[in-house]
Backbone as a ProteinNet text record, in pm:
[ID]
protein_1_A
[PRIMARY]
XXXXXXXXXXXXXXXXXXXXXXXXXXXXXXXXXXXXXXXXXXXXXXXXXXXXXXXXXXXXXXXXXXXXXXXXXXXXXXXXXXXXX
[TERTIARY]
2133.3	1997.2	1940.3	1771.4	1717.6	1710.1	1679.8	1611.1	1488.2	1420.7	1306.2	1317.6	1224.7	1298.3	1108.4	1092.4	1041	1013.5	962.5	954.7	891.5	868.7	827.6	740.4	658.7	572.5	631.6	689.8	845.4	868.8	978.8	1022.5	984.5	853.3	797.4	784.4	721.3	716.4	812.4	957.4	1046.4	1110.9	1037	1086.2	987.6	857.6	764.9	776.2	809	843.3	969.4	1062.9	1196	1134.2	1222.3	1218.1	1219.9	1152.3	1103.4	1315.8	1372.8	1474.1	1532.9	1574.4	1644.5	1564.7	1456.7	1334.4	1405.2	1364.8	1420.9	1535.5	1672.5	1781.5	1816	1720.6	1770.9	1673.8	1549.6	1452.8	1528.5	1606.1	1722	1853.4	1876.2	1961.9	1962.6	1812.8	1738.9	1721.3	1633.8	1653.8	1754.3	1923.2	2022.2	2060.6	2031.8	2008.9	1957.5	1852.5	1784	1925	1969.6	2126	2217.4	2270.7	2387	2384.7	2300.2	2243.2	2378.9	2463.4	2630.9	2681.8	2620.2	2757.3	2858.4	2943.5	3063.8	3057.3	3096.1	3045	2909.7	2901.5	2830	2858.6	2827.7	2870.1	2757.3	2853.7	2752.3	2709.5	2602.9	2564.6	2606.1	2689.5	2790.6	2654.3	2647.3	2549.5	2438.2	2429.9	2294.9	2366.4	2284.3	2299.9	2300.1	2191.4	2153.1	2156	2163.9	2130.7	2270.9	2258.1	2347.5	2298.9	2386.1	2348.3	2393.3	2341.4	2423	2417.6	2513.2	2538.6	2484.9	2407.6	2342.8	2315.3	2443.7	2483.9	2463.2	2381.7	2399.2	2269.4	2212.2	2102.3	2155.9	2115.6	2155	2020.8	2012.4	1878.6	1959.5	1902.9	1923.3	1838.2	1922.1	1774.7	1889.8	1763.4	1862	1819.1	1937	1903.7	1872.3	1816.3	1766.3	1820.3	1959	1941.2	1930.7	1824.5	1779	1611.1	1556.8	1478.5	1477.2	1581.5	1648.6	1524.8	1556	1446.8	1531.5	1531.8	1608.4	1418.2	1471.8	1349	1427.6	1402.1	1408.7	1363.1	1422.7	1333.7	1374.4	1448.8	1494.3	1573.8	1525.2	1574.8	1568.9	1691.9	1704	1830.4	1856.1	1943.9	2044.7	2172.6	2283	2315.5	2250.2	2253.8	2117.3	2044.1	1941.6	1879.7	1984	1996.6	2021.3	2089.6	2070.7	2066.4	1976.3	1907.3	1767.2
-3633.2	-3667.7	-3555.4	-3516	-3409.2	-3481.5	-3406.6	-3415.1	-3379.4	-3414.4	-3337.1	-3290.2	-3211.8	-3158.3	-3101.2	-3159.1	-3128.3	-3071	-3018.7	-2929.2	-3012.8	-3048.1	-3049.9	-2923.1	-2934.2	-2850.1	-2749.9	-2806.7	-2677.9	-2629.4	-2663.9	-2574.6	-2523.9	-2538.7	-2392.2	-2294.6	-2304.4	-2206.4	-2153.7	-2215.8	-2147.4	-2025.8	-2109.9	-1995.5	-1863.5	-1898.4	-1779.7	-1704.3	-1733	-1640.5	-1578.3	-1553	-1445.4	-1339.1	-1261.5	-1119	-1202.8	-1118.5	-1149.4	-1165	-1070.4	-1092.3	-1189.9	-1220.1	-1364.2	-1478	-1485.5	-1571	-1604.1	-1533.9	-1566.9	-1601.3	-1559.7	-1611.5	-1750.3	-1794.6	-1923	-2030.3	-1991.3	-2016.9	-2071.3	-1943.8	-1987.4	-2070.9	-2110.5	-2165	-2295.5	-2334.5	-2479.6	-2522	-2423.4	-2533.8	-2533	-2480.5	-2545.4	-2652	-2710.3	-2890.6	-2958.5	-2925.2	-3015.8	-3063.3	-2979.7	-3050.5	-3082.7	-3085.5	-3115.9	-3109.4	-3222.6	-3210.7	-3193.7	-3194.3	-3179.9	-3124	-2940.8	-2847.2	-2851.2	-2733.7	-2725.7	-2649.8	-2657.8	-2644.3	-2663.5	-2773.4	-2832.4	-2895.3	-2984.9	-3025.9	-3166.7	-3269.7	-3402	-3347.9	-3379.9	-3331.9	-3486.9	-3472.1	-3593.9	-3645.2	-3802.2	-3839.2	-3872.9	-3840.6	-3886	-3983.6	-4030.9	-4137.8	-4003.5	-3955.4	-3883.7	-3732.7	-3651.9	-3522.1	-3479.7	-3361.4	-3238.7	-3049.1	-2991	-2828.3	-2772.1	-2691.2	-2579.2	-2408.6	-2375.5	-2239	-2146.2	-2058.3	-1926.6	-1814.1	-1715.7	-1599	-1683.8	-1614.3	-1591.5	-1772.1	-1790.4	-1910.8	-2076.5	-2206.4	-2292.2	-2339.2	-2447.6	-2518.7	-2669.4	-2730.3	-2861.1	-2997.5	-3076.2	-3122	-3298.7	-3373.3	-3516.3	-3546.2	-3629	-3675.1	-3822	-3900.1	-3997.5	-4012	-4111.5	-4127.4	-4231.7	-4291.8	-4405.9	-4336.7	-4269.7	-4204.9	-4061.3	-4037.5	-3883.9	-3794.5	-3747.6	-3707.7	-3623.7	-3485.3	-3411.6	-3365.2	-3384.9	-3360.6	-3253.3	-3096.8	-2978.3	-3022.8	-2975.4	-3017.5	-2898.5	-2806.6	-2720.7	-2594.9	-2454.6	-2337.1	-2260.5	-2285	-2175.6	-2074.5	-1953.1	-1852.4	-1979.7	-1979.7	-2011.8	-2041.2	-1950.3	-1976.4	-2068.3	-2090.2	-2150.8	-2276.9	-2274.2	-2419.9	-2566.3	-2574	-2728.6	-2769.5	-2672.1	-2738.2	-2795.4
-2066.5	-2030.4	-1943.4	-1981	-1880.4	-1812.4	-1672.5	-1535.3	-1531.3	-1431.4	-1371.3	-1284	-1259.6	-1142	-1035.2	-908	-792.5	-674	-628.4	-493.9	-370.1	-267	-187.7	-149.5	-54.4	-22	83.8	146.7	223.1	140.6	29.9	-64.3	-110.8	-166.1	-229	-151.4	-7.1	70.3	80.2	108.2	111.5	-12.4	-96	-237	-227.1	-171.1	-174.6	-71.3	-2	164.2	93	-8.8	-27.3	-142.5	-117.5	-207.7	-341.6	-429.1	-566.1	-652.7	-618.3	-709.1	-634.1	-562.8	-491.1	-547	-546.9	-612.3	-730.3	-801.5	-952	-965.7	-889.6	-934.7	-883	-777.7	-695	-802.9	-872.1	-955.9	-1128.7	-1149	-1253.4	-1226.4	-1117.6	-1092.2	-1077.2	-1044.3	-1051.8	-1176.4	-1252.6	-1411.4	-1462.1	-1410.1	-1472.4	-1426.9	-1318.9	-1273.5	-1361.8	-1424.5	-1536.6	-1637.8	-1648	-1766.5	-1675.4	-1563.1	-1475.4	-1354.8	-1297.9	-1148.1	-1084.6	-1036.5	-1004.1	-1081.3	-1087.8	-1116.7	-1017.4	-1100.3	-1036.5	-886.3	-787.1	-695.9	-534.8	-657.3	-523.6	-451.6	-362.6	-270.8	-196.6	-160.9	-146.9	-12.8	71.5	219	242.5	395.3	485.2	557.3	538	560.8	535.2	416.3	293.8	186.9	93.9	-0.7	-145.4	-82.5	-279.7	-231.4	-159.7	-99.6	-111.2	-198	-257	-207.5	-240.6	-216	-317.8	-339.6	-406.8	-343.5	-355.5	-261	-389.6	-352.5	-456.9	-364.3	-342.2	-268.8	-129.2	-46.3	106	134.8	33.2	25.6	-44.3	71.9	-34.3	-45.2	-150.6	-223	-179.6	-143.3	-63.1	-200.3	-205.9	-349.1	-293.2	-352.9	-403	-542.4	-605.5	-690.3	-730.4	-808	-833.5	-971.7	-968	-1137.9	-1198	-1123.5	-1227.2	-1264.3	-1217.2	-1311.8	-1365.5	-1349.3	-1368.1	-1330.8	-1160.5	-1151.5	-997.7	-986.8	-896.9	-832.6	-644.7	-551.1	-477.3	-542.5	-388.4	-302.2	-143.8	-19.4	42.8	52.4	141	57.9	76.7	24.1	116.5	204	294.5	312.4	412.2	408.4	462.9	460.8	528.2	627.6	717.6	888.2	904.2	832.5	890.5	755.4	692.9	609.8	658.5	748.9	782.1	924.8	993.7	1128	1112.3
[MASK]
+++++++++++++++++++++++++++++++++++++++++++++++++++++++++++++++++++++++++++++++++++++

């Protein structure tokens, strides 16, 4: 089953505030959620119900998922050191 997939209004900023090639690869790395919101390597965040990461180089993308309407919400694309304060 696809996903959909959402931004919050943080997250976009956060995607538009990085260098154009980091852009795109953290950009390609999201519509492969649309087929497998839980690749290999992600990771549940301790303390949430639906909120996952995925690590893409030195940046994670913070998203939850919803699967009763198959529907993945970005909320957070930040560098590493400054991903989950």
């Amino acid at each position: 089953m696809k996903y959909s997939i959402s931004f919050k209004p943080s997250a976009s900023n956060d995607i538009e505030s990085l260098p154009v090639g980091i852009s795109q690869r953290i950009l390609t790395d999201i519509e492969k959620l649309k087929y497998n919101p839980r690749p290999v390597g992600c990771r549940k965040i301790i303390g949430s119900k639906n909120d996952w990461r995925i690590r893409i180089g030195d940046y994670r993308v913070l998203y939850e998922v919803d699967d009763t309407d198959h529907g993945i919400r970005i909320f957070r694309i930040k560098h590493r050191k400054e991903a989950y304060r």
